[in-house]
C-alpha positions as CSV (number, residue, x, y, z in Angstrom):
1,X,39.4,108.7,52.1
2,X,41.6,109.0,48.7
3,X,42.8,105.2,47.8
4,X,45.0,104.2,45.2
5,X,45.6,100.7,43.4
6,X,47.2,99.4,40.1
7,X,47.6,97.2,37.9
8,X,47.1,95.6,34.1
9,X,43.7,94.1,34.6
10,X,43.9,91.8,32.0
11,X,42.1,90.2,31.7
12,X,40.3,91.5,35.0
13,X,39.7,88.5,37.2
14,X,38.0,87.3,40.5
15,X,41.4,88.5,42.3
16,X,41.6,92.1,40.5
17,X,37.7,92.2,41.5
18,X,38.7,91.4,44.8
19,X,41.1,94.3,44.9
20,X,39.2,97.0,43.5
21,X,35.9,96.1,45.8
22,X,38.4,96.3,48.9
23,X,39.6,99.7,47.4
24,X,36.3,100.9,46.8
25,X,35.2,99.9,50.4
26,X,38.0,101.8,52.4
27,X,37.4,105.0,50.3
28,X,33.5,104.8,52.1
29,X,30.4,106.7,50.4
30,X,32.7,110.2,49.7
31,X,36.2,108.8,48.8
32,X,38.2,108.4,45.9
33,X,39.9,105.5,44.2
34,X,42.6,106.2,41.8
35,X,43.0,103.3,39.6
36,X,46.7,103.1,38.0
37,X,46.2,101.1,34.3
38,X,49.6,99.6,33.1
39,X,50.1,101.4,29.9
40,X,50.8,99.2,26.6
41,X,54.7,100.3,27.4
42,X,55.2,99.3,31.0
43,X,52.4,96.3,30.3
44,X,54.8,95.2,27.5
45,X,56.8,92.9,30.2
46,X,54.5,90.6,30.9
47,X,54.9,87.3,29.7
48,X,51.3,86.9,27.9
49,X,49.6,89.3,25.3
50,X,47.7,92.2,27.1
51,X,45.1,94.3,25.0
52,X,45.7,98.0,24.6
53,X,44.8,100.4,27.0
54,X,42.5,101.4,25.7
55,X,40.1,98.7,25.5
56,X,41.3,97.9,29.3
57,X,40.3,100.9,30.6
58,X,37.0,100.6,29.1
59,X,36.4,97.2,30.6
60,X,37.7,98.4,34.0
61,X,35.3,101.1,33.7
62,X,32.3,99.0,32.6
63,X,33.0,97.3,35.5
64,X,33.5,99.7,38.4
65,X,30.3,101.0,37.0
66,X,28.7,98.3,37.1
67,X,29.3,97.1,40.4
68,X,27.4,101.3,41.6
69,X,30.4,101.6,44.1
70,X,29.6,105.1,45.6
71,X,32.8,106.5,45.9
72,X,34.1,108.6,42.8
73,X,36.9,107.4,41.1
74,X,39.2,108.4,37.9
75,X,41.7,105.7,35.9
76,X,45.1,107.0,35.0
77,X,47.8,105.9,33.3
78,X,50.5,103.4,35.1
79,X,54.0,104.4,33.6
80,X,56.0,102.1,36.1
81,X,56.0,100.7,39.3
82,X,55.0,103.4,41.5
83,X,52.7,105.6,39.5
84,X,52.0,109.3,41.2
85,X,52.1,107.3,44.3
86,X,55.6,108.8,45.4
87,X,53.9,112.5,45.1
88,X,50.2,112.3,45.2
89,X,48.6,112.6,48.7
90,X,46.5,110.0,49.6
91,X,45.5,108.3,52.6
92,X,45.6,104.3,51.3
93,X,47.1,101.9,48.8
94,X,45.8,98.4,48.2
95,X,47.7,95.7,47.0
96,X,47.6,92.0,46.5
97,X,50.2,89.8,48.2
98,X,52.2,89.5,45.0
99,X,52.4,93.9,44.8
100,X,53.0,94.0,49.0
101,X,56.7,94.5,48.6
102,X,56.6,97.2,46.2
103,X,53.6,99.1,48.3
104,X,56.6,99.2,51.2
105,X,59.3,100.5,48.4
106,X,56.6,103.2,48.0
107,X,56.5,104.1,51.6
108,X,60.3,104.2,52.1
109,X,60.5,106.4,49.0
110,X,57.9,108.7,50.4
111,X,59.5,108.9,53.9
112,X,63.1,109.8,51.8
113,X,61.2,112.5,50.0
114,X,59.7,114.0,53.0
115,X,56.0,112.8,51.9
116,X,53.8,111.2,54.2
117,X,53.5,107.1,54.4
118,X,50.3,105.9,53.3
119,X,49.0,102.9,55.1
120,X,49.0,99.6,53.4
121,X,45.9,97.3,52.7
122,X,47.0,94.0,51.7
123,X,44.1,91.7,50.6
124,X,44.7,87.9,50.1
125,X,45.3,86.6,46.6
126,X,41.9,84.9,45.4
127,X,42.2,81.2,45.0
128,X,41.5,78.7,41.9
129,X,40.0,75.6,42.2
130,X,43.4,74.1,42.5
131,X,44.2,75.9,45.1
132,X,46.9,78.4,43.3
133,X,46.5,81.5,43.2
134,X,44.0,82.9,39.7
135,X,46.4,85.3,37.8
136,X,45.9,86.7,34.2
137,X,49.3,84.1,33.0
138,X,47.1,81.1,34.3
139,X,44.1,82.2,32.2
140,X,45.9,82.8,29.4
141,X,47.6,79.3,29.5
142,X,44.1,77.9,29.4
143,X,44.7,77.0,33.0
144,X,42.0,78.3,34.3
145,X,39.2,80.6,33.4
146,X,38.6,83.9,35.3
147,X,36.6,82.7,38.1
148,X,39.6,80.2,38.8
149,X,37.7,77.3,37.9
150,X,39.7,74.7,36.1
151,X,39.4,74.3,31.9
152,X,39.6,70.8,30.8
153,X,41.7,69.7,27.9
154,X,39.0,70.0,25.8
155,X,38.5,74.1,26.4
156,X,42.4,74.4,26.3
């Protein structure tokens, strides 16, 4: 199964790790994940400091790699919201609760340009201590670290 997901990964998190595990899963021993990396342009909207592209992709990579997921995968460059994902054929997209509505533009725009629809693998948003959801804004406030676990004023 070819699966594709996306996103900044920065930094990359329990709930990214969450989402590229579940991605990794569904592609099964001789799949594919295609990971979509937010370039420095499109990554340029977020509200906290992202590192380059670079230096993301290599800690996405260290990490896939890490983890020995059997499935092959490749890490391309994530331009806007929908990536190749309106053209490429694929069989699956994962996304996080906060992405879901965008995975459904996708489809529609797929059905409108006579591509298949992919299914849809939503996987619930990993929780910090506090019971909010971790994201990279939180860490970056000194909220919370990566695993979600709550930084007291002193770490702040």
């Amino acid at each position: 199964m070819k699966v594709m997901v996306g996103g900044t990964f920065d930094p990359l998190h329990d709930g990214h790790k969450r989402l590229i595990s579940r991605s990794f899963e569904l592609a099964g021993r001789d799949g594919t994940v295609i990971v979509g990396l937010t370039t420095d342009t499109f990554a340029s909207r977020k509200v906290h400091p992202v590192r380059a592209y670079e230096q993301r992709k290599a800690a996405l990579a260290s990490y896939i790699r890490e983890q020995g997921f059997p499935a092959s995968y490749s890490i391309e460059p994530l331009k806007d919201r929908y990536g190749t994902a309106l053209e490429d054929d694929f069989d699956a997209l994962v996304v996080s609760e906060e992405t879901l509505p965008i995975a459904h533009e996708i489809n529609q725009l797929r059905k409108e340009k006579g591509k298949q629809k992919v299914d849809i693998h939503q996987i619930t948003c990993v929780l910090a201590d506090d019971g909010h959801w971790i994201s990279s804004t939180r860490i970056y406030r000194g909220e919370i670290d990566v695993h979600g676990r709550l930084l007291s004023s002193e770490e702040q």
